[in-house]
C-alpha positions as CSV (number, residue, x, y, z in Angstrom):
1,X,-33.0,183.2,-129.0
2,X,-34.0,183.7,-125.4
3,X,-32.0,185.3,-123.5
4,X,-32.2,184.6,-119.4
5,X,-31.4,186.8,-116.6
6,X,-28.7,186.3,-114.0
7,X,-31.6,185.4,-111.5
8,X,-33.7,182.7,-113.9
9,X,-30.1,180.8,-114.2
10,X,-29.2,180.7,-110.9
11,X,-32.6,179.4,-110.4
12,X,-32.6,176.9,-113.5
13,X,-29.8,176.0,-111.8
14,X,-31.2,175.1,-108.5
15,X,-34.3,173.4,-110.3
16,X,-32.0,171.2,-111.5
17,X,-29.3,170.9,-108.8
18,X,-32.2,171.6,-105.8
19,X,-29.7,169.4,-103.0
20,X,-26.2,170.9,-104.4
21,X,-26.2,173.4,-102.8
22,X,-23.7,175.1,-105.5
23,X,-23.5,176.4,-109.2
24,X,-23.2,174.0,-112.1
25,X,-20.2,175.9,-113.0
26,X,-18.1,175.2,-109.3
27,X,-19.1,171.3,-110.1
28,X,-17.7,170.9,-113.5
29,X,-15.0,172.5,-112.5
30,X,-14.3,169.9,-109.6
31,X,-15.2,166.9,-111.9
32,X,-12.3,168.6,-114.2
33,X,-10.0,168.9,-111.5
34,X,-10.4,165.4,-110.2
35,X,-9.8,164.2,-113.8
36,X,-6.1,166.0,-114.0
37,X,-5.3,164.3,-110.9
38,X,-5.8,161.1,-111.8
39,X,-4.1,161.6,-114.7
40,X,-1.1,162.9,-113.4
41,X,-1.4,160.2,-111.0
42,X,-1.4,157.5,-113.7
43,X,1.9,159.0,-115.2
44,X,3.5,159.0,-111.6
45,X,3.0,155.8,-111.7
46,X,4.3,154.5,-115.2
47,X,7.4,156.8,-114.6
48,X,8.0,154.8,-111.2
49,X,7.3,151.7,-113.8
50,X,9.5,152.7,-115.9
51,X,12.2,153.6,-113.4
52,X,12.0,149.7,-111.7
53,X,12.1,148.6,-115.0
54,X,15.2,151.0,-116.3
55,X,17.1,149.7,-112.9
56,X,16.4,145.6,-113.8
57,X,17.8,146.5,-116.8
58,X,21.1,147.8,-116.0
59,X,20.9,144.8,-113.4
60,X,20.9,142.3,-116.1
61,X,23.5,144.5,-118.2
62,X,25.7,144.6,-115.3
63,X,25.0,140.4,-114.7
64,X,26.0,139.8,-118.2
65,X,28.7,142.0,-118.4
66,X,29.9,140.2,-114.7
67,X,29.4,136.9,-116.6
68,X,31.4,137.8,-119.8
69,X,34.3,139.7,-118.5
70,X,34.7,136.7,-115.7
71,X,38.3,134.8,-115.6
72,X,37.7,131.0,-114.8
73,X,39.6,127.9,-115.2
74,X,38.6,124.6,-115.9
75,X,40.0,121.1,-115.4
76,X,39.4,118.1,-118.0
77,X,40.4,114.4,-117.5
78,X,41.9,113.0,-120.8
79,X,40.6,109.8,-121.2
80,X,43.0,109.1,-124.1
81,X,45.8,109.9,-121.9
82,X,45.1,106.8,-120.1
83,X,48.5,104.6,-120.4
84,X,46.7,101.0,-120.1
85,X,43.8,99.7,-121.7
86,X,40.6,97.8,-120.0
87,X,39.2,94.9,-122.0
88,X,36.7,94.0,-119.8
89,X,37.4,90.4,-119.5
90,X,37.6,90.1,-115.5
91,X,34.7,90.4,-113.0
92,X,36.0,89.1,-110.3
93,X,38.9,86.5,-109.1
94,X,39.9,84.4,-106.4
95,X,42.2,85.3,-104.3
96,X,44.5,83.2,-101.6
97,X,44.5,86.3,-99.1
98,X,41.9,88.0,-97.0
99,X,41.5,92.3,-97.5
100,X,42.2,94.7,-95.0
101,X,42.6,98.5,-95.5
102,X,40.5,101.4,-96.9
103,X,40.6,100.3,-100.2
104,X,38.3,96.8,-100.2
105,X,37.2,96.5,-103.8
106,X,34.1,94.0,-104.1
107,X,36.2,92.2,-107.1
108,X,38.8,90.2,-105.1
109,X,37.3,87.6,-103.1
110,X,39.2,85.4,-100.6
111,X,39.3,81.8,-100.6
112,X,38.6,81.7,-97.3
113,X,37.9,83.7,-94.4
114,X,41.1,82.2,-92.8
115,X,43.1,83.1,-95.8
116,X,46.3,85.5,-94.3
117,X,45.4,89.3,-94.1
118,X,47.2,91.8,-97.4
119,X,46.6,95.1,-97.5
120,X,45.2,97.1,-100.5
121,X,46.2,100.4,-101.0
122,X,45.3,103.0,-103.8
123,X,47.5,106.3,-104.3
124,X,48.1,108.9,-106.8
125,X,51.3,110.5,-107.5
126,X,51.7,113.9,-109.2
127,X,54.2,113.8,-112.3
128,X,54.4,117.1,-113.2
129,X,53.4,119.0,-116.0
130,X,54.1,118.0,-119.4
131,X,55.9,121.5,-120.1
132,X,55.4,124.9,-121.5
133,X,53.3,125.8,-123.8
134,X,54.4,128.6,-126.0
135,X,52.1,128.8,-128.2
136,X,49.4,128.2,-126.0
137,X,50.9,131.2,-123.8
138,X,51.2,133.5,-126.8
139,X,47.6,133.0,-127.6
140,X,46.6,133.5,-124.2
141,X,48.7,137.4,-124.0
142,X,47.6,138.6,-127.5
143,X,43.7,138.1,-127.1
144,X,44.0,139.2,-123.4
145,X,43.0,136.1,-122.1
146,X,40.5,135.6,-124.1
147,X,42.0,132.3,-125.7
148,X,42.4,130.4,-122.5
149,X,45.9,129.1,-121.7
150,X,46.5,125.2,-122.2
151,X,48.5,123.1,-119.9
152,X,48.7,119.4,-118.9
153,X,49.7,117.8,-115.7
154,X,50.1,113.9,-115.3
155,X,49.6,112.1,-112.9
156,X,49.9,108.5,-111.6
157,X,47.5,106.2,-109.8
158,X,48.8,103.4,-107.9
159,X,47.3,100.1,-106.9
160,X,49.2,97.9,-104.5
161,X,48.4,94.9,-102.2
162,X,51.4,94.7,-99.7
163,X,51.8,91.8,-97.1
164,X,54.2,93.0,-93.8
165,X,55.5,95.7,-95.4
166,X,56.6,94.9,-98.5
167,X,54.6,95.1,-102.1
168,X,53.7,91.5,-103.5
169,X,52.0,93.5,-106.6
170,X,51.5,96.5,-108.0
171,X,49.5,98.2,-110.7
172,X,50.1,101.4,-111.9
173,X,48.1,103.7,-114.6
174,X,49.2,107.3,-116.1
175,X,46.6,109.5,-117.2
176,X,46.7,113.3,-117.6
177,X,44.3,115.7,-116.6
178,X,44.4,119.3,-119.0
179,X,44.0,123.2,-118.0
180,X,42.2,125.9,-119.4
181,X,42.8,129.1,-117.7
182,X,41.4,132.7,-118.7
183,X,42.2,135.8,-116.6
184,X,39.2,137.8,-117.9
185,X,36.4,135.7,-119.7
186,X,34.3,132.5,-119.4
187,X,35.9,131.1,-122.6
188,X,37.2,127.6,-120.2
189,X,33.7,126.8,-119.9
190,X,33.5,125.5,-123.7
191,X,35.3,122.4,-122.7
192,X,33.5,120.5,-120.5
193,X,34.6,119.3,-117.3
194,X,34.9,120.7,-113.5
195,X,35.1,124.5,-112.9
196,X,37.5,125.7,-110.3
197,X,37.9,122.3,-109.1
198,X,40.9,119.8,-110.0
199,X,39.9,117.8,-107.3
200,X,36.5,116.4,-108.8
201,X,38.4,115.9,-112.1
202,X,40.7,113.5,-110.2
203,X,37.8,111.6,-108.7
204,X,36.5,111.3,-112.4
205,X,39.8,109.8,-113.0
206,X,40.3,107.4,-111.0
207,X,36.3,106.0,-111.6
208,X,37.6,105.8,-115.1
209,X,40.8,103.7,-114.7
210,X,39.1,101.4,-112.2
211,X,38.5,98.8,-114.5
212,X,42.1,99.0,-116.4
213,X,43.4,98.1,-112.5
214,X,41.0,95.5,-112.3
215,X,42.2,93.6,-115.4
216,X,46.0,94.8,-114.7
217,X,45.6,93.0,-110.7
218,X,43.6,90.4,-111.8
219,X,46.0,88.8,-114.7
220,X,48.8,89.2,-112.7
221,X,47.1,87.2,-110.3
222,X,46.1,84.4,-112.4
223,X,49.7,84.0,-113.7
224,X,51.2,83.7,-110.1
225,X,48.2,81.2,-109.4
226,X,50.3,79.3,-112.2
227,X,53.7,79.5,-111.4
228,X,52.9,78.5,-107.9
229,X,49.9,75.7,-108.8
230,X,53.4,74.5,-111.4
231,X,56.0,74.9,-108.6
232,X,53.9,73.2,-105.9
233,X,56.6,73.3,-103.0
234,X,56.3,70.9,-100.6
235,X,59.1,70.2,-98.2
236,X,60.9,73.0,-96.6
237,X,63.8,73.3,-99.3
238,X,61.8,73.7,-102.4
239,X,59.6,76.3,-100.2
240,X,62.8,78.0,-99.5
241,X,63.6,77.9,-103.0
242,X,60.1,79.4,-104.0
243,X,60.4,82.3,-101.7
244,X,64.0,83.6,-102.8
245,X,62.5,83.0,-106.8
246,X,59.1,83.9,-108.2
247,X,57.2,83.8,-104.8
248,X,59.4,86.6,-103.5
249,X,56.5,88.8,-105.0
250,X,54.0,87.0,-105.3
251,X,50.2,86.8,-103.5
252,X,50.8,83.4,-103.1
253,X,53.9,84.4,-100.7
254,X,51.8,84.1,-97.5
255,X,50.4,80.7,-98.8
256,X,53.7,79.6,-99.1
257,X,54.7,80.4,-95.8
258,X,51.8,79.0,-94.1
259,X,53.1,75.8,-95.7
260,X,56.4,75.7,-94.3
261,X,55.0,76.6,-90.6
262,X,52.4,73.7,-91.4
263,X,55.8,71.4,-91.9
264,X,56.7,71.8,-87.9
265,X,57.3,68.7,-86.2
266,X,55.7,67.6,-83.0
267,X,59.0,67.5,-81.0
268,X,61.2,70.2,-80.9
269,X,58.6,72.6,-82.7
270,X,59.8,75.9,-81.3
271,X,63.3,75.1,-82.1
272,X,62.0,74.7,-85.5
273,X,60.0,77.7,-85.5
274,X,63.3,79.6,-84.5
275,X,65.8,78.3,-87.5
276,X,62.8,79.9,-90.5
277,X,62.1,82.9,-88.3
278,X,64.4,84.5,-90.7
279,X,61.7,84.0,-93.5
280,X,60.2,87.7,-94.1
281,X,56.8,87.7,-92.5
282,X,57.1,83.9,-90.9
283,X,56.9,85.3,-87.4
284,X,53.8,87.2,-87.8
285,X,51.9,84.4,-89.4
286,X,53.1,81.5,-85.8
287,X,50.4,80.9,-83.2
288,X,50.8,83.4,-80.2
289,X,52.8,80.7,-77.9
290,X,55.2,80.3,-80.7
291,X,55.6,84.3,-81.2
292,X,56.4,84.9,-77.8
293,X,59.6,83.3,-78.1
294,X,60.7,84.9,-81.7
295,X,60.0,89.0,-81.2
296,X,62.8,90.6,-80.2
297,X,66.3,91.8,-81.0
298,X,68.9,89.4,-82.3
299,X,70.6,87.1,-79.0
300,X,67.7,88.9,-76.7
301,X,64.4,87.0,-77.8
302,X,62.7,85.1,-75.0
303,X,64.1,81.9,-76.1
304,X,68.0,83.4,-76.2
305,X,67.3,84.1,-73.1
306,X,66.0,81.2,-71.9
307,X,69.4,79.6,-73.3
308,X,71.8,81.8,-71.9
309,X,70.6,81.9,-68.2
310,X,70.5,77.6,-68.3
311,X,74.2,78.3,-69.2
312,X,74.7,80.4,-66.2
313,X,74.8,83.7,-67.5
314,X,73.4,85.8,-65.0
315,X,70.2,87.8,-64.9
316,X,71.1,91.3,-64.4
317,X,73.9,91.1,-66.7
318,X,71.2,90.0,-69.6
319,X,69.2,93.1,-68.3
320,X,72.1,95.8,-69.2
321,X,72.4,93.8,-72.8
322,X,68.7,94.4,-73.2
323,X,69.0,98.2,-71.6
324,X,72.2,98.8,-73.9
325,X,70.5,97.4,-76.9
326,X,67.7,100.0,-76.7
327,X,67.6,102.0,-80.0
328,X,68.9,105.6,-79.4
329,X,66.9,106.7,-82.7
330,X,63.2,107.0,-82.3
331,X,62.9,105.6,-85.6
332,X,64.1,102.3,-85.4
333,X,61.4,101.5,-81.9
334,X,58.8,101.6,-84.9
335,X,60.8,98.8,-87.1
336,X,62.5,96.8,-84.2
337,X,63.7,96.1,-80.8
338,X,60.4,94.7,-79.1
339,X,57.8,95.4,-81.7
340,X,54.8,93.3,-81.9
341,X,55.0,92.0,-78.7
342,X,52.0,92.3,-76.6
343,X,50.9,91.8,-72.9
344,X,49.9,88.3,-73.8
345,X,53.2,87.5,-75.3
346,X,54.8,88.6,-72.4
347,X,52.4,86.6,-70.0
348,X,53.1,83.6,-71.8
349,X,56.8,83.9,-71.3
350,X,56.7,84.3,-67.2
351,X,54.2,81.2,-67.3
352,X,57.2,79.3,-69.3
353,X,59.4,80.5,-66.4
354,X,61.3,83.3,-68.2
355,X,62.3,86.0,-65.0
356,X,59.7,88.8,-64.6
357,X,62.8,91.1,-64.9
358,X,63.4,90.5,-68.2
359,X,60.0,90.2,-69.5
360,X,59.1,93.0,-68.0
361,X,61.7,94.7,-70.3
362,X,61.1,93.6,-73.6
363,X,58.9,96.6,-74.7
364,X,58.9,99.5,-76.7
365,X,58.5,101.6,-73.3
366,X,62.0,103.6,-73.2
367,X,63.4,102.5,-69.4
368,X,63.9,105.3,-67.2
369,X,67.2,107.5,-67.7
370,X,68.5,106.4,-64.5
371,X,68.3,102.9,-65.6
372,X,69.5,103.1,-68.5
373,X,72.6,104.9,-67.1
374,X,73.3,102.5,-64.8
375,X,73.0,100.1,-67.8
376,X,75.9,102.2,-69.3
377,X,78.4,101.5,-66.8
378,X,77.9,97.9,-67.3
379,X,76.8,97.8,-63.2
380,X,73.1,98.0,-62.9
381,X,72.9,97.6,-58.7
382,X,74.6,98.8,-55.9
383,X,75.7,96.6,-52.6
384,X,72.1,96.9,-51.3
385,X,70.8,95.2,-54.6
386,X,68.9,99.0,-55.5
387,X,69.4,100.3,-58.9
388,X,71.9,102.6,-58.6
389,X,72.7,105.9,-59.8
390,X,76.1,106.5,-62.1
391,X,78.7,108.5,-60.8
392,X,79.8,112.0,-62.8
393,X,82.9,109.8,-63.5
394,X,80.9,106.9,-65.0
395,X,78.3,109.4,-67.1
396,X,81.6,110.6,-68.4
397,X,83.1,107.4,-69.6
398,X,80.0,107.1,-71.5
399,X,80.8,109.6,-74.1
400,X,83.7,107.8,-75.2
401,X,84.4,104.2,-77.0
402,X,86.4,102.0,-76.1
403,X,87.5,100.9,-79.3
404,X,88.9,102.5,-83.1
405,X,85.7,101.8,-84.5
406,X,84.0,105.7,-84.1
407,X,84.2,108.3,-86.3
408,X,87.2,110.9,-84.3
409,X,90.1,109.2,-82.9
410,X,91.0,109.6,-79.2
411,X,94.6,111.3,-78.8
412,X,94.9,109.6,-75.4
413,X,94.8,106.2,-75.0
414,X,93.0,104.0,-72.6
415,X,96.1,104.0,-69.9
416,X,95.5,108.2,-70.3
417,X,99.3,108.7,-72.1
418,X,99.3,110.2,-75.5
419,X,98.7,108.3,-78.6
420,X,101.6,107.3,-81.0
421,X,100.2,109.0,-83.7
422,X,100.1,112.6,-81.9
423,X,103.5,112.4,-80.0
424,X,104.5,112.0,-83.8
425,X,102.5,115.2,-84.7
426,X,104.3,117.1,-81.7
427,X,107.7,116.0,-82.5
428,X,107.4,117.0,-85.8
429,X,106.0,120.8,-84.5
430,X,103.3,120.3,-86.7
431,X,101.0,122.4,-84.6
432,X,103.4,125.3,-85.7
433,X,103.8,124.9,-88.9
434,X,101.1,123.9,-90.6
435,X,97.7,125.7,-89.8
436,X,95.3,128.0,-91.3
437,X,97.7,130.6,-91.5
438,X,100.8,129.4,-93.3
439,X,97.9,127.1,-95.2
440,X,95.8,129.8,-96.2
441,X,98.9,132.4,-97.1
442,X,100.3,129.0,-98.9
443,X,97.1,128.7,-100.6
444,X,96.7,132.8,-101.5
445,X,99.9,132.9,-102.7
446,X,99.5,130.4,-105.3
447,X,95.7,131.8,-105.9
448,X,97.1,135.2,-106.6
449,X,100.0,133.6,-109.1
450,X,97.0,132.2,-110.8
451,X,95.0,135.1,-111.3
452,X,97.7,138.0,-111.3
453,X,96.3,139.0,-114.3
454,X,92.8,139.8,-113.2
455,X,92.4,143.3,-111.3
456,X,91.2,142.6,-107.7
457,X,89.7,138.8,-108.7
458,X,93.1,138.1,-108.3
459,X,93.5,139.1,-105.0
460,X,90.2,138.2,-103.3
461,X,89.8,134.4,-105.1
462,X,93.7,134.0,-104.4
463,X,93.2,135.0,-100.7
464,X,89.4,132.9,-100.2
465,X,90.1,130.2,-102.0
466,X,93.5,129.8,-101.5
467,X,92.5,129.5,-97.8
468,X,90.5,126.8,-98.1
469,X,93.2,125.1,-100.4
470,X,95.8,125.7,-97.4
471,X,93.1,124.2,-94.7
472,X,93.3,121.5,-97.0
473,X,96.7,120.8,-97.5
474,X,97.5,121.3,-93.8
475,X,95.2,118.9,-92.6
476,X,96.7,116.2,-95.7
477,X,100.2,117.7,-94.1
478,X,99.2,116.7,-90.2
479,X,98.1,113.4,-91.3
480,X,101.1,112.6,-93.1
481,X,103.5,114.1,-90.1
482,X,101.3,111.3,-87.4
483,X,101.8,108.1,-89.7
484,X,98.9,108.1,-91.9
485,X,95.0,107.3,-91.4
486,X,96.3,103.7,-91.0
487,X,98.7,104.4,-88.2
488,X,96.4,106.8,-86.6
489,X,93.3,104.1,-86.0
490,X,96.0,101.1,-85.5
491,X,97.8,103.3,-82.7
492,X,94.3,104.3,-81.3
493,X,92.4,101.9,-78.8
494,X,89.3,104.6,-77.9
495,X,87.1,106.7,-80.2
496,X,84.1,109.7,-80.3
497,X,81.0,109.0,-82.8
498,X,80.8,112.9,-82.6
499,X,83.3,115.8,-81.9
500,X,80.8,117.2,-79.2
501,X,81.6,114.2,-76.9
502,X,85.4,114.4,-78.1
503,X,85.4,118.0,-77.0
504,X,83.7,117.1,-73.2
505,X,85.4,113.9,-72.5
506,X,88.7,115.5,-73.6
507,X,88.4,118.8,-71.4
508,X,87.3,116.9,-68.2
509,X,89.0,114.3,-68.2
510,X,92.9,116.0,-69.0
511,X,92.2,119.7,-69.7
512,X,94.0,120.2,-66.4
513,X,97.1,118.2,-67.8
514,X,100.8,119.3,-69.0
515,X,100.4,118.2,-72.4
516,X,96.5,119.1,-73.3
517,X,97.2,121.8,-75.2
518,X,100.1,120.3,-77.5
519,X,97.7,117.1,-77.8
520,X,95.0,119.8,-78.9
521,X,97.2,121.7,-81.2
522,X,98.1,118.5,-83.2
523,X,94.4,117.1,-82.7
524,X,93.2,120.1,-84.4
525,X,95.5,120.2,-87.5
526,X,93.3,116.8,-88.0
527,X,90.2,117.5,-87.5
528,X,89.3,121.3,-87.4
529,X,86.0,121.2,-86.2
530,X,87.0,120.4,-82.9
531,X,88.1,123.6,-82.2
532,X,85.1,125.4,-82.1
533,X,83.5,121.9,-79.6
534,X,86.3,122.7,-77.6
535,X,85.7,126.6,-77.5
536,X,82.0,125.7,-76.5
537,X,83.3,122.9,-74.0
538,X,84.9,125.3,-71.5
């Protein structure tokens, strides 16, 4: 073996490595370095890998475990719940009426385009649930939800055609739509239907049950189309008769009607028009000219007043009837007084002659409160021919009536002396005698004899109740003492619809009089609510 020097190596070296610049030894070493970074590099990077991967992981773990451990509920529509069945043997039918209203199904079609106008309405009615299910609820607490908890609610969808108001047919269809609730788990979602939302299950519904109002509507139809096509009234009598029988509900009602307004004569045709007004829904089906005359209250349509002022009656006392006869109740302005009648009605009646006064009155519009005050007092103008405004003395008066006919009798009469009835009450001192206090010790005395036996029951139902008993029997006691209900309205010629007004009218008008407070003692021993009105009156 040769052996080299230290020199001859170095210098192998650089023969073989003349541009290094460097040992052989210092370059393996780097090559070897370079290596170990790029392996620890590589695992740097599949530990990261790892790591992303590790973190999707519990991701997805967590999703699932989210999913599983999710409470849901979910809403089914029973189709065999459904309470009618649909054979399918309609597709369409005739009708006699034209459609109007949201609900315009493509399966009734109108005779003509002339035919009278019914509404069609479509609305759903909640029943309620069926009940409690115990078992259901059992399941549902021992697996912690995991059974989901059963219930039914029914409900009932409604199809209706209407004409003025009132229902000439109506179909109606029950179905039920079931519950599956779970606190903690997905386990609703086996049965199929709408998650979360009861409201798209309902919508299912009532696509289902369609058809079943289809053939429901539709039969009913054709039968009325018999009994009427079988009836066939003619003249006005056997129309009359058809409306107070079968056609009283019955599509063909309008049809009818049109027929007995097609029956006017040529003379006298609004005097006709006037005697069937009566006939539900006649009014509304008369040309405009005729209408005019027929919309209002009972003795105040245009053509009662065209009769009573060509007998004389004069023209501002028709204006207080029609001022008086405005409905106090917001209510009734939607159902009566002036309803329906327009601008052009009201034209048409001051062509025909009818005072602009009047016409100008017969509205919904609520007059002005100084008119209608003035109306009140029965004199609508003063001396100068201006409407006038009531005195406090008038305004008063109208807070009482001047008949029996109210609900609290008046104890003075209309020449301001006491009433019979309560100069009976005062001569018999029943103001003194008979009251909540001797009542109600009356009334504890016999509570307590009741329940003696009972330790302090005894004494507190004997004393509450008992005081209630002696109101009671003091009040029976009064009325007794003045005559009797009978002799207390027959001896009274004004009366209060309400014991507020009692209370004013009676304090201004004779609070400042000898006898008020006898006439209130014995008033009060009748009705014991006006005590407190008259407490709040001063």
């Amino acid at each position: 073996m040769v052996r080299l020097g230290r020199g001859a190596f170095i210098k192998n070296c650089l023969y073989l490595y003349p541009n290094s610049g460097v040992s052989l030894s210092r370059t393996h070493f780097n090559q070897w370095n370079l290596g170990i970074k790029m392996k620890f590099s590589c695992f740097q990077n599949f530990r990261k890998k790892a790591v992303a991967a590790s973190a999707v992981g519990k991701a997805l773990v967590s999703l699932v475990m989210v999913f599983l451990l999710a409470g849901c509920q979910v809403y089914q529509f029973d189709r065999g719940s459904v309470s009618a069945n649909s054979t399918g043997s309609y597709t369409t039918g005739t009708v006699p009426f034209t459609i109007i209203g949201e609900e315009r199904p493509d399966w009734l079609v109108p005779e003509s385009p002339d035919a009278p106008q019914v509404v069609v309405s479509r609305t759903t009615e909640t029943k309620g649930s069926t009940g409690f299910n115990g078992a259901s609820f059992l399941g549902y607490m021992l697996t912690l939800s995991l059974i989901p908890f059963y219930d039914e609610v029914q409900y009932e969808d409604i199809y209706a055609l209407s004409w003025q108001g009132e229902t000439l047919l109506e179909s109606r269809v029950t179905y039920s739509i079931d519950s599956y609730l779970s606190l903690y788990f997905p386990t609703p979602m086996m049965f199929m239907g709408s998650l979360n939302d009861e409201a798209a299950e309902q919508a299912v519904a009532r696509d289902f049950i369609t058809d079943h109002h289809k053939d429901s509507v539709l039969a009913v139809i054709d039968q009325q189309r018999t009994d009427f096509e079988q009836a066939n009234p003619q003249t006005a009598a056997e129309i009359a008769a058809y409306l107070k029988a079968g056609g009283a509900n019955s599509v063909y009602r309008p049809s009818a009607v049109l027929r007995l307004i097609d029956l006017a004569p040529e003379t006298d045709t609004l005097a006709y028009h006037a005697a069937n007004s009566q006939v539900p829904g006649y009014v509304d089906l008369l040309p405009a000219r005729y209408q005019a005359w027929l919309i209002g209250p009972k003795d105040l349509r245009g053509i009662d007043l065209q009769t009573q002022l060509a007998e004389g009656v004069d023209t501002d006392q028709l204006l207080v009837r029609m001022l008086n006869a405005y409905p106090e109740q917001s209510g009734d302005i939607q159902s009566g007084y002036y309803t329906g009648m327009t601008r052009s009605h009201r034209e048409l009646l001051k062509e025909a002659g009818l005072p602009a006064g009047l016409v100008d009155r017969m509205t919904n519009e609520a007059p002005s409160a100084q008119l209608l005050a003035a109306a009140k007092t029965g004199k609508l103008r003063d001396a100068s021919g201006n409407i006038r405004i009531p005195t406090e003395a008038e305004l008063l008066e109208q807070l009482v009536r001047n008949d029996n006919l109210g609900k609290y009798m008046s104890p003075y009469t209309s020449d301001d002396v006491l009433a019979e009835w309560v100069n009976s009450a005062i001569n018999a001192n029943i103001g003194a005698t008979v009251g909540t206090g001797i009542g109600a010790a009356a009334g504890a005395y016999a509570g307590e004899k009741a329940l003696e036996q009972i330790p302090f029951v005894g004494s507190f139902l004997g004393g509450a109740v008992g005081a209630e008993i002696g109101k009671s029997v003091g009040r029976e006691t009064a009325i007794s003492a003045s005559g009797g209900w009978e002799a207390i309205r027959a001896s009274s010629d004004r009366s209060f619809d309400d014991v507020q007004s009692m209370a004013r009218y009676l304090t201004a008008k004779y609070g400042h009089t000898g006898n008020f407070a006898d006439a209130m003692d014995a008033t009060r021993q009748i009705y014991p609510e006006l005590a407190e009105a008259l407490a709040r009156a001063y």
